[in-house]
C-alpha atoms as an extended CHARMM CRD file, in Angstrom:
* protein
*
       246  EXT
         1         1  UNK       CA            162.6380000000      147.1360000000      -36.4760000000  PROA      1               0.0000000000
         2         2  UNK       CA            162.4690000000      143.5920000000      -35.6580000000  PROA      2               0.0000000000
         3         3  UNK       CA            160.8310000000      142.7910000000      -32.4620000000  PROA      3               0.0000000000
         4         4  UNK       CA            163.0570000000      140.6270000000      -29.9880000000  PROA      4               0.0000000000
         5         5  UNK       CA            161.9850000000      137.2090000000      -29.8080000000  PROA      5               0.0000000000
         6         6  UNK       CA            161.4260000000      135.8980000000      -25.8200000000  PROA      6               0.0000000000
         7         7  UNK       CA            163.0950000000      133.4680000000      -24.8100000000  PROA      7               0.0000000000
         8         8  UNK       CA            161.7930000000      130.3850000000      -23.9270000000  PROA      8               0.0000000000
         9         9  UNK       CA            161.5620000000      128.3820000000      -20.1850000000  PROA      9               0.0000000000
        10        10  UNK       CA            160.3280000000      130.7170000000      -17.9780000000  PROA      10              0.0000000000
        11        11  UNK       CA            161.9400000000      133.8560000000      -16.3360000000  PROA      11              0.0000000000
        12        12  UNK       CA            165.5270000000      134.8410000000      -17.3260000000  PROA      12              0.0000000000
        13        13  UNK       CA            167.9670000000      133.7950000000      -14.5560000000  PROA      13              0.0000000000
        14        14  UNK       CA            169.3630000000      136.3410000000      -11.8140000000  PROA      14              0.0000000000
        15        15  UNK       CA            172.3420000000      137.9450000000      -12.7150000000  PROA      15              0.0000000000
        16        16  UNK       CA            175.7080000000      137.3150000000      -11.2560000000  PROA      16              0.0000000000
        17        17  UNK       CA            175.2020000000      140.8350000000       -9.4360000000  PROA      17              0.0000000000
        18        18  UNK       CA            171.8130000000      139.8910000000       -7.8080000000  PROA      18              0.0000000000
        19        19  UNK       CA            173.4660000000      136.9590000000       -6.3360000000  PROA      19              0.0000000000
        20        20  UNK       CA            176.5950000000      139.1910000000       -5.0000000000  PROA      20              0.0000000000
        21        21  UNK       CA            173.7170000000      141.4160000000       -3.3760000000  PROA      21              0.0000000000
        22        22  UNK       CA            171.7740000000      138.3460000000       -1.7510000000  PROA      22              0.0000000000
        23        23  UNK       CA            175.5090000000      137.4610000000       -0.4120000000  PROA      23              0.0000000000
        24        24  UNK       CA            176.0620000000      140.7200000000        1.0510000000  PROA      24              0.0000000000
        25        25  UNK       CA            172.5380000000      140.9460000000        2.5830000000  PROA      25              0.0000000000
        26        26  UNK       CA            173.3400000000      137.1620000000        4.6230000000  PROA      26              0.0000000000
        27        27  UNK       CA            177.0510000000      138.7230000000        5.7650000000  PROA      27              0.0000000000
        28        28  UNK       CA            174.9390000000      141.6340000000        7.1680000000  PROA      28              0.0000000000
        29        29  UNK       CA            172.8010000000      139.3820000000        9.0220000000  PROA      29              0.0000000000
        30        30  UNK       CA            175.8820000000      137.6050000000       10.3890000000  PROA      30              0.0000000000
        31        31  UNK       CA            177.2520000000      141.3190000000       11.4840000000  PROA      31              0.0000000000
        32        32  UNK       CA            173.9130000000      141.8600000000       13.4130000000  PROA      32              0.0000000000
        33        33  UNK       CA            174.6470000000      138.6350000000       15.3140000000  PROA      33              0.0000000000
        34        34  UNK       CA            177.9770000000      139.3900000000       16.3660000000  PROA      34              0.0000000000
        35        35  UNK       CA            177.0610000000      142.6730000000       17.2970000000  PROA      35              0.0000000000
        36        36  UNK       CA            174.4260000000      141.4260000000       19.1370000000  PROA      36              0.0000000000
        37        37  UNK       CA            176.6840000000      138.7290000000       20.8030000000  PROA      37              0.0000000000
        38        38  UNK       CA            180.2700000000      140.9120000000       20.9100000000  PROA      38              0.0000000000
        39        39  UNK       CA            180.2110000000      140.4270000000       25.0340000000  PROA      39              0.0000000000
        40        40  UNK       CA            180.0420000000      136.7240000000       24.3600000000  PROA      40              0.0000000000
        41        41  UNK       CA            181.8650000000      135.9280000000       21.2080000000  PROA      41              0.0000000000
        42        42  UNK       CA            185.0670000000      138.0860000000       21.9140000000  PROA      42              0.0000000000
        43        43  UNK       CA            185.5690000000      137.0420000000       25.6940000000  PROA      43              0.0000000000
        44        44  UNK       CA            185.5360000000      134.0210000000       27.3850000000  PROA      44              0.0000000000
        45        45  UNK       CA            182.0960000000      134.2350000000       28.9530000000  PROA      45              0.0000000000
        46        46  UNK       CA            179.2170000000      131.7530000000       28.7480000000  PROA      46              0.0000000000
        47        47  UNK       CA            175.8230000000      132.7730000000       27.6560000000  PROA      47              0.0000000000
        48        48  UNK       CA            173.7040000000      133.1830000000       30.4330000000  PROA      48              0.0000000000
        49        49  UNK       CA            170.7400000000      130.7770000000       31.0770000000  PROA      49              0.0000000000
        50        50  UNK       CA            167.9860000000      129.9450000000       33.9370000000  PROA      50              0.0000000000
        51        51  UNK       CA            167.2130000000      126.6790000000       32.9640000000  PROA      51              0.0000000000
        52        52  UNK       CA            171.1500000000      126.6930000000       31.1820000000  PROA      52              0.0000000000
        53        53  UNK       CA            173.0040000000      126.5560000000       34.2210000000  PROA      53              0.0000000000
        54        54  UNK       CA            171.3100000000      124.4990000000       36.7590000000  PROA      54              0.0000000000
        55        55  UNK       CA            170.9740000000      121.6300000000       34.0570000000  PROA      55              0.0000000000
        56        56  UNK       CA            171.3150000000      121.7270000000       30.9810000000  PROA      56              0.0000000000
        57        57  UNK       CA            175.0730000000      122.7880000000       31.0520000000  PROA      57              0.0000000000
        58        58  UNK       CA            175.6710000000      120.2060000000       33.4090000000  PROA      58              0.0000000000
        59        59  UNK       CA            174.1470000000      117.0140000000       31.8920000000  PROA      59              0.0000000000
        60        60  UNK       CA            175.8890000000      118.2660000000       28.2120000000  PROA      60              0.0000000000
        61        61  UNK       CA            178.6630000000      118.2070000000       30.0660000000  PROA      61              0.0000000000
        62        62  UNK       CA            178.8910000000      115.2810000000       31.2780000000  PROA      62              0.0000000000
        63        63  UNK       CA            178.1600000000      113.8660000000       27.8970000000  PROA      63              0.0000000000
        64        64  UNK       CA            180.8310000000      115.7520000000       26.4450000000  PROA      64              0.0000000000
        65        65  UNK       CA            183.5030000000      114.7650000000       28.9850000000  PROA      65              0.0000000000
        66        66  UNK       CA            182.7890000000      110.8770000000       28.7460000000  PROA      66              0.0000000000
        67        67  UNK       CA            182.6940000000      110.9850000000       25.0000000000  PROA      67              0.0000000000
        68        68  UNK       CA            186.3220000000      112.6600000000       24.9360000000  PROA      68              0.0000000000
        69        69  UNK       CA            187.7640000000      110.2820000000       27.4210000000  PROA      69              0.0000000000
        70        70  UNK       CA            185.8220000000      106.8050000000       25.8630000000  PROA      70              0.0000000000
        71        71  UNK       CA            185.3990000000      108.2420000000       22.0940000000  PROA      71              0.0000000000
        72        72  UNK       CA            181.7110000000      106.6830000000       21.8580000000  PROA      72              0.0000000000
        73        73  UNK       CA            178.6190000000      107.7390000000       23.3090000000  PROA      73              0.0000000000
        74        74  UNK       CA            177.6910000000      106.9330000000       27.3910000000  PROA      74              0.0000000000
        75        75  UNK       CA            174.6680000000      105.4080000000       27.5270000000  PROA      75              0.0000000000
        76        76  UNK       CA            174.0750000000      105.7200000000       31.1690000000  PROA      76              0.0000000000
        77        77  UNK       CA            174.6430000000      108.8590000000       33.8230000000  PROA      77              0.0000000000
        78        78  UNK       CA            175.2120000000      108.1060000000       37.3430000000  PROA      78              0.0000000000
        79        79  UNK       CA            175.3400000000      111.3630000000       38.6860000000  PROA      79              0.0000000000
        80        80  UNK       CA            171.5510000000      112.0590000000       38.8370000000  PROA      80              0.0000000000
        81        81  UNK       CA            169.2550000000      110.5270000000       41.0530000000  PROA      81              0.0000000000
        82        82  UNK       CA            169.8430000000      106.9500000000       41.1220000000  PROA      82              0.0000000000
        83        83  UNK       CA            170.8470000000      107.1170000000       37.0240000000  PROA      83              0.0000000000
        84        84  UNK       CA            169.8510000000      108.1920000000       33.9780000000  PROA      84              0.0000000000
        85        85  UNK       CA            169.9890000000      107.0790000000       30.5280000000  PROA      85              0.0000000000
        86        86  UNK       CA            171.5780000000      109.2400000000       28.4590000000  PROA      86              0.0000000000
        87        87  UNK       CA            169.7790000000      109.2540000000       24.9510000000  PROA      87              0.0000000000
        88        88  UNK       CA            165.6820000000      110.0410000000       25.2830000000  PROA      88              0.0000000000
        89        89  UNK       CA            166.3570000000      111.2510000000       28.8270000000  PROA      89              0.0000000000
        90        90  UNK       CA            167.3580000000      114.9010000000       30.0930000000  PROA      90              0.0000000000
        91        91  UNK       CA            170.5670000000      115.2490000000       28.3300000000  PROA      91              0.0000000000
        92        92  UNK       CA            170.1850000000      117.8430000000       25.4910000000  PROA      92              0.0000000000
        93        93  UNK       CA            169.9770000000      117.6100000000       21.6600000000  PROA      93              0.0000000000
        94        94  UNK       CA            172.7350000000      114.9760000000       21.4910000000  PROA      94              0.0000000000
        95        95  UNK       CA            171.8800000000      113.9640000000       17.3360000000  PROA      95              0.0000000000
        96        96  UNK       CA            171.8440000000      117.6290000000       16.3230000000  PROA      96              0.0000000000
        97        97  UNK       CA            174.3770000000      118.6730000000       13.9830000000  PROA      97              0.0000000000
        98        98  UNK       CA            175.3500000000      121.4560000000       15.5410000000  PROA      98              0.0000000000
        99        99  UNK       CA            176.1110000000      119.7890000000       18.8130000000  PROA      99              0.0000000000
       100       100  UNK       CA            179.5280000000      118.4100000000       17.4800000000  PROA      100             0.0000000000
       101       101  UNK       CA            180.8180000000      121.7630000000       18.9270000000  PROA      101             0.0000000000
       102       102  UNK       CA            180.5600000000      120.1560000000       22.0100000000  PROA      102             0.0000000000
       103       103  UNK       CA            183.7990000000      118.1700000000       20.9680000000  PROA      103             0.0000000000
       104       104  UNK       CA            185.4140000000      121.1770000000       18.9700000000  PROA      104             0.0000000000
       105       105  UNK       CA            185.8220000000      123.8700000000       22.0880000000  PROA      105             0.0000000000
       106       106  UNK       CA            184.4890000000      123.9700000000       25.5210000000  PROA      106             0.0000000000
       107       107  UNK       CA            181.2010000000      123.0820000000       26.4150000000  PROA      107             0.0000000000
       108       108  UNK       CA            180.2980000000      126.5640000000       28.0400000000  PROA      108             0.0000000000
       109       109  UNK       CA            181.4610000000      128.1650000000       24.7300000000  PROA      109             0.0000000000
       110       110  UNK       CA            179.5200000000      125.1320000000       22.6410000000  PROA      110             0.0000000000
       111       111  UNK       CA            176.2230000000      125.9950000000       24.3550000000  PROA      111             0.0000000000
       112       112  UNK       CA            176.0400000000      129.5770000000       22.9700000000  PROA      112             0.0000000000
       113       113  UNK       CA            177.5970000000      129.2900000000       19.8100000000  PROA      113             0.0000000000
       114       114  UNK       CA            175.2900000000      127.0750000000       18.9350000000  PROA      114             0.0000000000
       115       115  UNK       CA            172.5010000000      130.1640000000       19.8890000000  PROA      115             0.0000000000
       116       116  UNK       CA            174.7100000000      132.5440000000       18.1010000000  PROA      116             0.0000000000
       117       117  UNK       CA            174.7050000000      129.9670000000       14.7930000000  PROA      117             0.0000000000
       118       118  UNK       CA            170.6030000000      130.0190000000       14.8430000000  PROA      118             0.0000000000
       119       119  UNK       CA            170.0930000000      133.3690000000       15.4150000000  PROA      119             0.0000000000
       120       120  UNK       CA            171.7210000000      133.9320000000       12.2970000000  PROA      120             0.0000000000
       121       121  UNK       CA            170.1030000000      131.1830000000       10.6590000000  PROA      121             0.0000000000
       122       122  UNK       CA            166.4350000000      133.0680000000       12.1510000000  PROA      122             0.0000000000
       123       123  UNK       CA            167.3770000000      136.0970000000        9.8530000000  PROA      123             0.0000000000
       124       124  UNK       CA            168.6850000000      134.0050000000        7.0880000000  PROA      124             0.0000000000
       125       125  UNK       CA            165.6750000000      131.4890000000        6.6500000000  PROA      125             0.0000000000
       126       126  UNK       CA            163.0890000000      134.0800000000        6.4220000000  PROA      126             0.0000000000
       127       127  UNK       CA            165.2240000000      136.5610000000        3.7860000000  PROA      127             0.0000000000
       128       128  UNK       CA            164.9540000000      133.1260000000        2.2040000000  PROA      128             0.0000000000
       129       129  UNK       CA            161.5460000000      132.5440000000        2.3600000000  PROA      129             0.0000000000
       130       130  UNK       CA            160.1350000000      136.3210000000        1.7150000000  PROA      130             0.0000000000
       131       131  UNK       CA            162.3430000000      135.8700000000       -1.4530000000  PROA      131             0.0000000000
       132       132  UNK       CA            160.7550000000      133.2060000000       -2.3450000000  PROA      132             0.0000000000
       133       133  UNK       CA            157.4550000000      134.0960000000       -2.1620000000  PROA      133             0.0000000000
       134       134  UNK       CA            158.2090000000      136.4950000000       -4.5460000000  PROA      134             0.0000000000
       135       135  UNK       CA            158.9720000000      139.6730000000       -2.5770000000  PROA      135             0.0000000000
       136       136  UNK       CA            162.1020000000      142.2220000000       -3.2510000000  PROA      136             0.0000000000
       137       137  UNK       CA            165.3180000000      141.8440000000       -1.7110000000  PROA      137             0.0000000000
       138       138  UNK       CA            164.3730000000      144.7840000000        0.7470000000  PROA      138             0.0000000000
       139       139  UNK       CA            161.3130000000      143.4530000000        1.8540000000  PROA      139             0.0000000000
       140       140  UNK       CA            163.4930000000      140.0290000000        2.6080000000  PROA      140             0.0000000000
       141       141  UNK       CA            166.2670000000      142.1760000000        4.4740000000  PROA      141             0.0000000000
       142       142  UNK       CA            164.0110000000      144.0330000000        6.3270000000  PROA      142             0.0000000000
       143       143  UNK       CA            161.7220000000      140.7790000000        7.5870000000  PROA      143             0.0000000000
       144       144  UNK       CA            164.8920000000      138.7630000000        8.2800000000  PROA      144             0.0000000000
       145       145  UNK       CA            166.6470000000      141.3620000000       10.4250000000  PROA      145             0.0000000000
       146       146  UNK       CA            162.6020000000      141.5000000000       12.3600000000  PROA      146             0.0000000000
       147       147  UNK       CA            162.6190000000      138.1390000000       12.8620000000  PROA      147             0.0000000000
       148       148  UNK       CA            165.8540000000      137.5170000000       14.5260000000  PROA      148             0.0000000000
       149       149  UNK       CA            165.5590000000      140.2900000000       16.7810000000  PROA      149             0.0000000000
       150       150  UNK       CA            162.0830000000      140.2260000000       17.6990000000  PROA      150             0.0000000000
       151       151  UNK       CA            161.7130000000      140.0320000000       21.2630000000  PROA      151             0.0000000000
       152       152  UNK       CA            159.9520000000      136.9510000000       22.1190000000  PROA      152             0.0000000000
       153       153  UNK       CA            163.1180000000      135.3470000000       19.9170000000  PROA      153             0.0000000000
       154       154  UNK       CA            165.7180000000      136.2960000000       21.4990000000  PROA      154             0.0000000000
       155       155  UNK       CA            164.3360000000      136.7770000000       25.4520000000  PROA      155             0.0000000000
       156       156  UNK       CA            164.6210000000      132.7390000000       24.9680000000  PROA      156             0.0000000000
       157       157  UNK       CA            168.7350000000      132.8190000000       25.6640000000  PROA      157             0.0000000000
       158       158  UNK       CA            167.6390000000      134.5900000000       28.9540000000  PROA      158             0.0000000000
       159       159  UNK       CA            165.6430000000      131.4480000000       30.0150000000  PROA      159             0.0000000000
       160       160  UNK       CA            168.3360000000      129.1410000000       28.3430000000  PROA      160             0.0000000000
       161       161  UNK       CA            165.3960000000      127.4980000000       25.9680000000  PROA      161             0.0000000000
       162       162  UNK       CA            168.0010000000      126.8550000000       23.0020000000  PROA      162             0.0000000000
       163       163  UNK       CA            166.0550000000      123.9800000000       21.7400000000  PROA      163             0.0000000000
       164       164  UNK       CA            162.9860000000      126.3870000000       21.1950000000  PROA      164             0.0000000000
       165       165  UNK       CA            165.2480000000      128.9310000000       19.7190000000  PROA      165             0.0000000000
       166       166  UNK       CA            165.9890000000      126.2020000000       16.9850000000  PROA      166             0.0000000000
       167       167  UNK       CA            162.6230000000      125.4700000000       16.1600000000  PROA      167             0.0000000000
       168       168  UNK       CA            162.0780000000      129.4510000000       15.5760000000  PROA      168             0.0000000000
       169       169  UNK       CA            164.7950000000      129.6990000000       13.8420000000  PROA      169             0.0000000000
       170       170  UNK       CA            164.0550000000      126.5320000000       11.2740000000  PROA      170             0.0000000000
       171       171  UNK       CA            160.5190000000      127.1520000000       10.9230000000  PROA      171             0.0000000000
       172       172  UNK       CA            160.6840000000      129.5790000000        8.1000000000  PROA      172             0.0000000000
       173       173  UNK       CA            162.8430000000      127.6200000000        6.2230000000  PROA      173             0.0000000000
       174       174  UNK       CA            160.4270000000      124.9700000000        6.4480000000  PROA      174             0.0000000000
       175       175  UNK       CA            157.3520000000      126.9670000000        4.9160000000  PROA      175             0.0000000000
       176       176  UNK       CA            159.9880000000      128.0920000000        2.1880000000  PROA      176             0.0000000000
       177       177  UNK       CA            160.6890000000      124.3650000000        1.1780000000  PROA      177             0.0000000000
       178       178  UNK       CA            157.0500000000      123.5360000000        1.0040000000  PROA      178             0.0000000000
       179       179  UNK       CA            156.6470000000      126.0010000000       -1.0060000000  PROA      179             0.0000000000
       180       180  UNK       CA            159.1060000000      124.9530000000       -3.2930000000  PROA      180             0.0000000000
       181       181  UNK       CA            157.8150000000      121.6980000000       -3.1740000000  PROA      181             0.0000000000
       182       182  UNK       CA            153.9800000000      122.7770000000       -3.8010000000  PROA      182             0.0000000000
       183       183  UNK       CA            155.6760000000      124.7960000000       -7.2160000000  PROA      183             0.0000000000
       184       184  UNK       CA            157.5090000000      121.4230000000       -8.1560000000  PROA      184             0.0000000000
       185       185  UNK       CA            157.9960000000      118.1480000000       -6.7290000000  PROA      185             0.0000000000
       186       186  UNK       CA            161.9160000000      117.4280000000       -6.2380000000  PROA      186             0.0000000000
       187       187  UNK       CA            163.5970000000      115.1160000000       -4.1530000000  PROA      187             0.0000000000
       188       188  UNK       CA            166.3980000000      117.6240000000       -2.4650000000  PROA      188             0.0000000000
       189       189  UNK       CA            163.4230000000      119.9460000000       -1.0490000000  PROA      189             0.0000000000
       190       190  UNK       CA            161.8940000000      116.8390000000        0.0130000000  PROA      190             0.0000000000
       191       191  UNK       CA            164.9340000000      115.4830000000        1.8350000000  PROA      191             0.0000000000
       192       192  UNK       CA            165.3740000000      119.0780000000        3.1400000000  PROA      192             0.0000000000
       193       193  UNK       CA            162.0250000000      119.7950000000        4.3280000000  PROA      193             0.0000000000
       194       194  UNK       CA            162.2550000000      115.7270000000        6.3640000000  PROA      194             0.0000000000
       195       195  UNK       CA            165.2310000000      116.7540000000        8.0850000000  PROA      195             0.0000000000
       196       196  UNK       CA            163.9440000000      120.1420000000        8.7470000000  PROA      196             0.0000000000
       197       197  UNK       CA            160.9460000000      119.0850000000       10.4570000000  PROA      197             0.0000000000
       198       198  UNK       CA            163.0370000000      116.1180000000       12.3760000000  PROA      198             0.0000000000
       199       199  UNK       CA            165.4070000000      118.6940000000       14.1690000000  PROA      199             0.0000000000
       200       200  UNK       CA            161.9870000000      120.1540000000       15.8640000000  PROA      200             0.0000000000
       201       201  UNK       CA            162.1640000000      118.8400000000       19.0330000000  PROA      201             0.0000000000
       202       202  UNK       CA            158.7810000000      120.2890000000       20.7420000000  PROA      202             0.0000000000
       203       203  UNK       CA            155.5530000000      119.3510000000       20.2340000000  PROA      203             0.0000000000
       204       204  UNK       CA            153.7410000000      121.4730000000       16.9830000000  PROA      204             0.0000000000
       205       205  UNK       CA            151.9180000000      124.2470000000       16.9930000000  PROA      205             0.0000000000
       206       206  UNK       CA            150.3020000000      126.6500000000       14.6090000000  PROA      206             0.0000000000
       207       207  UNK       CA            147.9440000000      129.5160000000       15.1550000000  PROA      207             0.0000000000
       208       208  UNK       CA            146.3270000000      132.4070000000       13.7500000000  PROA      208             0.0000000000
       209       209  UNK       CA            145.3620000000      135.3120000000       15.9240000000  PROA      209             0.0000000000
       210       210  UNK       CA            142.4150000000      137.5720000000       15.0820000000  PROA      210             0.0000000000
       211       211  UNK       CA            142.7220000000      140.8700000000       16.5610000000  PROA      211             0.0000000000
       212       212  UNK       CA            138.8370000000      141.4020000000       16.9030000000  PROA      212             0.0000000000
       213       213  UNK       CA            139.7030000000      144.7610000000       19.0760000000  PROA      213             0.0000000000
       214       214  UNK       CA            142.4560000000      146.4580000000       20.2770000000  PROA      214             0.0000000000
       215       215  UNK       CA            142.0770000000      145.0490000000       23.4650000000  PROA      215             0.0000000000
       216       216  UNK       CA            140.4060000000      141.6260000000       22.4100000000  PROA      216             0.0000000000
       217       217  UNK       CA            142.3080000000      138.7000000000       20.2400000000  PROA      217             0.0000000000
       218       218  UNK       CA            141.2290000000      135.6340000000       19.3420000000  PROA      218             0.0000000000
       219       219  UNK       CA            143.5300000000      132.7530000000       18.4080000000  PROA      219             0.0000000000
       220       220  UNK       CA            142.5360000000      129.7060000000       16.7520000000  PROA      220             0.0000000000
       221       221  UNK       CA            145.5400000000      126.7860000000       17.1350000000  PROA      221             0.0000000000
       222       222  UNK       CA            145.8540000000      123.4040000000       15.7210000000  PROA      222             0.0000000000
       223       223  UNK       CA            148.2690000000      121.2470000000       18.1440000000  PROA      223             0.0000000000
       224       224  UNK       CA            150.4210000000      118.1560000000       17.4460000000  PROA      224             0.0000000000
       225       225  UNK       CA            152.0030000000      116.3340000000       19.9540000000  PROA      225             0.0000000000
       226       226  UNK       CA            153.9120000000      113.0970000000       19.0060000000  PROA      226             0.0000000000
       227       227  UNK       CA            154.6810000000      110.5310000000       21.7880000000  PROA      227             0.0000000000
       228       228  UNK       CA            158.2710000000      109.1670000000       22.1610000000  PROA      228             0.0000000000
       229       229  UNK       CA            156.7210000000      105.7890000000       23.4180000000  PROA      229             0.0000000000
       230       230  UNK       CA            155.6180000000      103.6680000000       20.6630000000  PROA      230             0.0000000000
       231       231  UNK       CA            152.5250000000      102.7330000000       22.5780000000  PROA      231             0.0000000000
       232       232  UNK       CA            151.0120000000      106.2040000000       22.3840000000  PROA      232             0.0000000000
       233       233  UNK       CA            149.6340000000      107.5190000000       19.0410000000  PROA      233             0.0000000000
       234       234  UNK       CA            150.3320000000      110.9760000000       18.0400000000  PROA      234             0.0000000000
       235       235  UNK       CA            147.7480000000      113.2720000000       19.5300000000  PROA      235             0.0000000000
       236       236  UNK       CA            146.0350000000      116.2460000000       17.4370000000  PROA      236             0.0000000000
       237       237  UNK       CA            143.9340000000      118.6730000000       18.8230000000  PROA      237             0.0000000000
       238       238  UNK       CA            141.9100000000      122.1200000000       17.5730000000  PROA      238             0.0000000000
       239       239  UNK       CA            141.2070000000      125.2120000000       20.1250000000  PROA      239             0.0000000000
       240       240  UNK       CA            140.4120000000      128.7600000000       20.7830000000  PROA      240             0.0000000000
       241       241  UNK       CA            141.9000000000      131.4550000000       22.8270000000  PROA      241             0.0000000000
       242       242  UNK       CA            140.2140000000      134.7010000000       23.8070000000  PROA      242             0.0000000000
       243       243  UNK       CA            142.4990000000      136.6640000000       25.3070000000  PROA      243             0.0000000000
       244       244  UNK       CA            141.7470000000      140.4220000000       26.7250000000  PROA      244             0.0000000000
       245       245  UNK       CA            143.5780000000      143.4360000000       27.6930000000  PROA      245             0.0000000000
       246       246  UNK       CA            142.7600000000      145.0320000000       30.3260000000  PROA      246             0.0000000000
């Protein structure tokens, strides 16, 4: 018998089916969020925040309200203090995509949708990113669903930290287009991973924490906090954190 020649160009391409499965996998992710959600998403409720209510629902708001009635963008608030400006101040995450549901439906609804949309998008980027490092389709299931339910995660709507619940949510995606990029330089992962790391809008931080002892970790962090004032380089700094349970 003649021995099948191999085809050449690297692996054979995913079939049809595998991509059906990878489809179902992200709708089951999207289930998980609504059922996670169902007291929000199916009344007219607004997700409840500490730092949500006092001002960030307000100032957004505002923003909303005067962009409806003007159709452009205020540039000043006069209901705080003695004024405000409106872009770079305390107003919210006014360039992020995701914000024009602020003009779609009301801004109480906006607010958590916009949660709902990247806790999703937490479970989504990392089945991304465990598949492509190379790891089976249960092994990316399985670390998605972790990752937008773990704890610290989602205890963040509690506090009403959305913009930090973006970040979480986007980071894996952002290791997964480096490593796409590290494989082979292309200018779509590129673009991607420029945008990606533009929508972070906290200072940058990455760790690694030894567990030395049950009771005794030490973390190692590298820290990089970029100035909004042009005056002020970016700053970058390396520590250590012992940290002990008693």
């Amino acid at each position: 018998m003649k021995k099948r020649r191999e085809k050449k160009g690297g692996p054979a391409k995913p079939k049809p089916r595998d991509k059906r499965w990878d489809w179902i996998i992200l709708a089951v992710l999207g289930i998980i969020t609504v059922v996670i959600f169902a007291q929000f998403i199916f009344t007219d409720k607004m997700l409840f925040g500490s730092d949500m209510i006092p001002m960030g629902y307000m100032m957004r708001k505002a923003v909303a309200d005067s962009w409806r009635a003007t159709g452009t963008l205020p540039l000043w608030d006069p209901y705080i203090l003695c004024g405000l400006p409106v872009v770079d101040a305390m107003h919210g995450d006014l360039f992020y995509p995701v914000s024009a549901l602020y003009l779609l439906m009301p801004v109480h609804k906006a607010v958590g949708y916009k949660i709902v949309i990247h806790v999703w998008l937490a479970g989504v980027a990392m089945f991304l990113l465990i598949r492509t490092l190379g790891l089976s389709r249960k092994s990316a299931f399985l670390a998605g669903v972790g990752y937008m339910v773990a704890p610290y995660f989602l205890s963040l709507v509690y506090a009403g930290h959305d913009a930090k619940m973006f970040v979480t949510a986007l980071f894996p995606l952002s290791i997964m287009l480096l490593e796409r990029l590290l494989r082979g330089p292309r200018l779509l992962y590129a673009a991607l991973f420029g945008a990606d790391l533009d929508s972070f809008e906290h200072g940058f931080e990455a760790f690694y924490n030894f567990r030395v002892t049950p009771a005794v970790g030490l973390t190692v962090n590298a820290q990089a906090i970029d100035s909004t004032a042009k005056s002020v380089d970016t700053a970058y700094t390396l520590g250590t954190r012992l940290q002990i349970d008693f």
